[in-house]
C-alpha positions as CSV (number, residue, x, y, z in Angstrom):
1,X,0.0,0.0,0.0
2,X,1.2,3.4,-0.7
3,X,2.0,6.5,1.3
4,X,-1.0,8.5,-0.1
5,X,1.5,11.8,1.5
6,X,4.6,12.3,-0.3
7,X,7.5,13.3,1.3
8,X,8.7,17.0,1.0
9,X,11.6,17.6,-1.1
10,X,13.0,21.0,-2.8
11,X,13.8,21.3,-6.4
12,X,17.1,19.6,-6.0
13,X,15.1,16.4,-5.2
14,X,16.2,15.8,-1.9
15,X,14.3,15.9,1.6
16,X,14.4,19.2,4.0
17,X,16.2,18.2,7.0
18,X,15.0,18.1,10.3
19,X,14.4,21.6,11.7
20,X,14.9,23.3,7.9
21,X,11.8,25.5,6.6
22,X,10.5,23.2,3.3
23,X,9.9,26.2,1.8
24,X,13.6,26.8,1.2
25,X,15.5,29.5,2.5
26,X,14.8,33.5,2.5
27,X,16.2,35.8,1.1
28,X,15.8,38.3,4.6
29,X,18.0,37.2,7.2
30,X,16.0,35.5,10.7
31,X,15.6,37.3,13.6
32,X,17.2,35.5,16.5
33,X,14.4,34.3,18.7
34,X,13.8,36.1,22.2
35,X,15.7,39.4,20.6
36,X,13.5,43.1,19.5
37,X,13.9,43.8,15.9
38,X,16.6,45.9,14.9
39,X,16.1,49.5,14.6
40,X,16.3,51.0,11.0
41,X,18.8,53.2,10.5
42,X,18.0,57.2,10.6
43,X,17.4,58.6,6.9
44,X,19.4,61.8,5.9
45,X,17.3,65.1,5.6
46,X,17.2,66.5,2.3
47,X,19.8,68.3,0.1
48,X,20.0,71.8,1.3
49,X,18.6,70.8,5.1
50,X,21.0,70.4,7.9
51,X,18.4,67.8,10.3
52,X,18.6,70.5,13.0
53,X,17.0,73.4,11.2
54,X,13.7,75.1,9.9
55,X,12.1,72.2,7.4
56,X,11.5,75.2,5.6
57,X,14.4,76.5,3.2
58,X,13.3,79.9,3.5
59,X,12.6,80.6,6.9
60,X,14.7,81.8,9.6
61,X,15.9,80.3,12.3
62,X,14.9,82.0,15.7
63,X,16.8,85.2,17.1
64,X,19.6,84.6,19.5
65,X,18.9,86.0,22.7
66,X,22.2,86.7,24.8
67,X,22.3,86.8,28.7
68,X,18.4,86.6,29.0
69,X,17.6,89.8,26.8
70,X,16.2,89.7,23.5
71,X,17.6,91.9,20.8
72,X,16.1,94.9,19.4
73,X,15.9,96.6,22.6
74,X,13.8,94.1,24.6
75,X,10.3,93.9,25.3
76,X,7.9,96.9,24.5
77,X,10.4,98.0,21.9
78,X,8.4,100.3,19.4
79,X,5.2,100.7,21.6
80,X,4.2,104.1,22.5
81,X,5.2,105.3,25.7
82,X,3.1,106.4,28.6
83,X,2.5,109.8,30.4
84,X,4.7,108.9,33.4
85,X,8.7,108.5,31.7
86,X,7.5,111.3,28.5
87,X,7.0,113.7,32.1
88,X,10.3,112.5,33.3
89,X,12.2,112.8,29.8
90,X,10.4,116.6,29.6
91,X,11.4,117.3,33.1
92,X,15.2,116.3,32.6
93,X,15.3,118.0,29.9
94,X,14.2,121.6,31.2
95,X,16.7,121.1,34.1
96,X,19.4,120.3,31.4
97,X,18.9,123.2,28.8
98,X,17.9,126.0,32.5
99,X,20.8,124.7,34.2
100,X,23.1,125.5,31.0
101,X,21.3,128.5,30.1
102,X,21.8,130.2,33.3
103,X,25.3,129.5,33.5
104,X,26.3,130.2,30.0
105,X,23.9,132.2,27.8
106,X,23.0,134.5,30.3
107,X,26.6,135.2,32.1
108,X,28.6,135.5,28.9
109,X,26.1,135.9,25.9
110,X,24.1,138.7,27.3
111,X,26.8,140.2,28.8
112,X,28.7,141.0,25.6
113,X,25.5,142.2,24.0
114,X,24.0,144.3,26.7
115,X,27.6,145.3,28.7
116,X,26.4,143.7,31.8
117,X,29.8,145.2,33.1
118,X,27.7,148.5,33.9
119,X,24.6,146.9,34.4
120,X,25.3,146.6,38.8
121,X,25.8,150.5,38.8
122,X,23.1,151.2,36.3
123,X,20.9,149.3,38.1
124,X,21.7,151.0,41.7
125,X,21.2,154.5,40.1
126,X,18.0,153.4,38.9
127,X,18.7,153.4,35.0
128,X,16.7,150.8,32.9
129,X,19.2,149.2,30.9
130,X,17.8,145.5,33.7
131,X,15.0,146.1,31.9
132,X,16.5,145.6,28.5
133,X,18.5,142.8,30.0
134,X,15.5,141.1,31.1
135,X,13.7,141.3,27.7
136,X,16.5,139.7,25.9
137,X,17.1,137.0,28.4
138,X,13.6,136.0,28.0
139,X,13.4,135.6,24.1
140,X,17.1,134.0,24.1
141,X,15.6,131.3,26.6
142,X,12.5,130.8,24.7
143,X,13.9,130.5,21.3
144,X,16.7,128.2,23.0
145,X,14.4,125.7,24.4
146,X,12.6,125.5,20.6
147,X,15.8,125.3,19.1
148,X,16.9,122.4,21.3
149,X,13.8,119.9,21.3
150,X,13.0,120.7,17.9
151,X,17.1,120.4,16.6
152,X,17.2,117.5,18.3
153,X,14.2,115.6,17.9
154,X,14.7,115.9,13.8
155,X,18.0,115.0,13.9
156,X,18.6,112.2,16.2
157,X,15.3,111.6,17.0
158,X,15.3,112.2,20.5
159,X,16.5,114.6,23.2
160,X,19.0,113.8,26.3
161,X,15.9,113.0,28.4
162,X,14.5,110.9,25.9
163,X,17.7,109.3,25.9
164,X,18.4,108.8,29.5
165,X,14.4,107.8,29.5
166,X,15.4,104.9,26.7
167,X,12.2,107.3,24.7
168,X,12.3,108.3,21.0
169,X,9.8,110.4,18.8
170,X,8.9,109.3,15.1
171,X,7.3,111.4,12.9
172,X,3.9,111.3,10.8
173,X,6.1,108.4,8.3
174,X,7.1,106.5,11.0
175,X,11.2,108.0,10.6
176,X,12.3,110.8,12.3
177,X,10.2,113.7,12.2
178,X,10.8,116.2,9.9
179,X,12.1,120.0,11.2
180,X,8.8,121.4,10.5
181,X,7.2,118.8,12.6
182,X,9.5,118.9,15.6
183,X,8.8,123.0,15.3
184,X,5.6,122.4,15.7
185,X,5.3,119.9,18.4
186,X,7.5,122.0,20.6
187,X,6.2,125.3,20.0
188,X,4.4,125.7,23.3
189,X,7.8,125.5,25.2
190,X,8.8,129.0,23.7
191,X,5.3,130.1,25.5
192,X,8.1,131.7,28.0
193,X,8.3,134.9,25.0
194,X,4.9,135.9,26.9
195,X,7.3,136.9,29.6
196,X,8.5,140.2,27.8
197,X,5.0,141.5,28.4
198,X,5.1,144.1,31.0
199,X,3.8,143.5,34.9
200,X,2.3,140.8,34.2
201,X,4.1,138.9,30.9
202,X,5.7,136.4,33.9
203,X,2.8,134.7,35.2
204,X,1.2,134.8,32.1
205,X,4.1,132.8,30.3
206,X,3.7,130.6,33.4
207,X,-0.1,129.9,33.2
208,X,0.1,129.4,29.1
209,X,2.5,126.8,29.8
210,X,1.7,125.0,32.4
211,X,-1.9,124.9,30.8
212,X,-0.4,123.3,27.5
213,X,1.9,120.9,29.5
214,X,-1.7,119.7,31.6
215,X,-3.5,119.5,28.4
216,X,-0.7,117.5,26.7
217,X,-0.9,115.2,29.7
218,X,-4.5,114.7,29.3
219,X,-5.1,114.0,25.6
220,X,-1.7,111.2,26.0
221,X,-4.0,109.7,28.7
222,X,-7.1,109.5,26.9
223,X,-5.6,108.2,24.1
224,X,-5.0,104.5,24.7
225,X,-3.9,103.1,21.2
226,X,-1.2,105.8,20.1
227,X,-0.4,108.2,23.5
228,X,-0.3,111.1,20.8
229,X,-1.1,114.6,23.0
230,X,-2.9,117.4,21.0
231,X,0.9,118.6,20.2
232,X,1.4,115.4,18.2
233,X,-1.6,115.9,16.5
234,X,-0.6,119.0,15.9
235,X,2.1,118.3,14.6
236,X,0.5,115.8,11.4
237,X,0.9,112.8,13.4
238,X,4.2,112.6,15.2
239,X,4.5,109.8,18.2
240,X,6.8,108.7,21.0
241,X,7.7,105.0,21.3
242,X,9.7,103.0,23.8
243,X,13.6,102.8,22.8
244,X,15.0,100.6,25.1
């Protein structure tokens, strides 16, 4: 009687041994029993891409930030500043250009124009040439504060207590503000020409002033989204941002 199952064998004719797949062998190596599969090896990024960077080739990579600060001058860089360090800025700035007025314009330049020389015993005999004195000192002091915040402000873009504030002013284009701007936006501090007004040209220069200086502090309040005062406005447009 016949085996009605025939033995396996591979092409070759003979029998699979004991233990030996009758298929035949694979072409993909065995994994050893009891060991995890082997991990495939990493691929390589793209030409032109480095595996660390942006997958995009045209974006840029994050800014550096050294010892904890960002570049560009920080946080808040740009925005527009508040009523508090524009005061401060304003403040250092009349303490700057009084402090060097008194000590230079008014002991030097007014003394070679009027001949302050004489002006002690002209004074004590009861001439007017103090009066004369007095009028001069007050334009030169008013059209030297102008000159300053407006030189300034067009040029550089801010004044020394914008600077020591970390403050800067940009005109209606977003640059620096033009000559004619700055003129305008500073116009109220040569108010002070009021002074020249007898009797009472002193508190009136006082009172103009001090009213433009509340009203400027008012409209920056109010206005939440740019902090432009009625002298910005005034001035087409013109805005003071955070420098630092």
């Amino acid at each position: 009687m016949s085996n009605p199952y025939p033995p396996n064998h591979d092409d070759s004719g003979t029998s699979p041994g004991y233990g030996q797949d009758p298929r035949g062998p694979s072409s993909a190596p065995q994994q050893p029993y009891g060991q995890p599969p082997a991990t495939p090896p990493p691929s390589e990024p793209p030409y032109g891409q480095d595996g660390y960077g942006p997958q995009n080739p045209g974006a840029m990579p994050p800014p550096q930030q050294y010892g904890g600060y960002a570049p560009m001058g920080g946080p808040g860089y740009g925005q527009p500043a508040d009523v508090m360090p524009r005061f401060l800025a304003r403040l250092l700035d009349f303490l700057i250009v009084g402090i060097t007025y008194g000590i230079v314009v008014s002991f030097i330049i007014v003394g070679l124009i009027m001949g302050t020389s004489d002006a002690g015993t002209v004074g004590m005999m009861g001439g007017g040439d103090l009066g004369a004195v007095d009028v001069v000192s007050t334009i030169l002091s008013a059209l030297v504060l102008l000159a300053y915040f407006s030189l300034m402000e067009s040029y550089i873009g801010r004044t020394l207590g914008k600077m020591i504030m970390k403050l800067e002013v940009r005109g209606a284009d977003g640059g620096r503000p033009t000559l004619g701007e700055a003129v305008r936006r500073n116009a109220w501090t040569a108010l002070g020409i009021v002074g020249i007004v007898p009797f009472v040209g002193w508190l009136l220069s006082w009172v103009l002033q001090l009213a433009a200086a509340v009203a400027i502090a008012v409209t920056v309040s109010n206005d939440t989204v740019t902090r432009q005062g009625w002298h910005d406005r005034f001035a087409d447009g013109t805005t003071v941002v955070r420098a630092g």
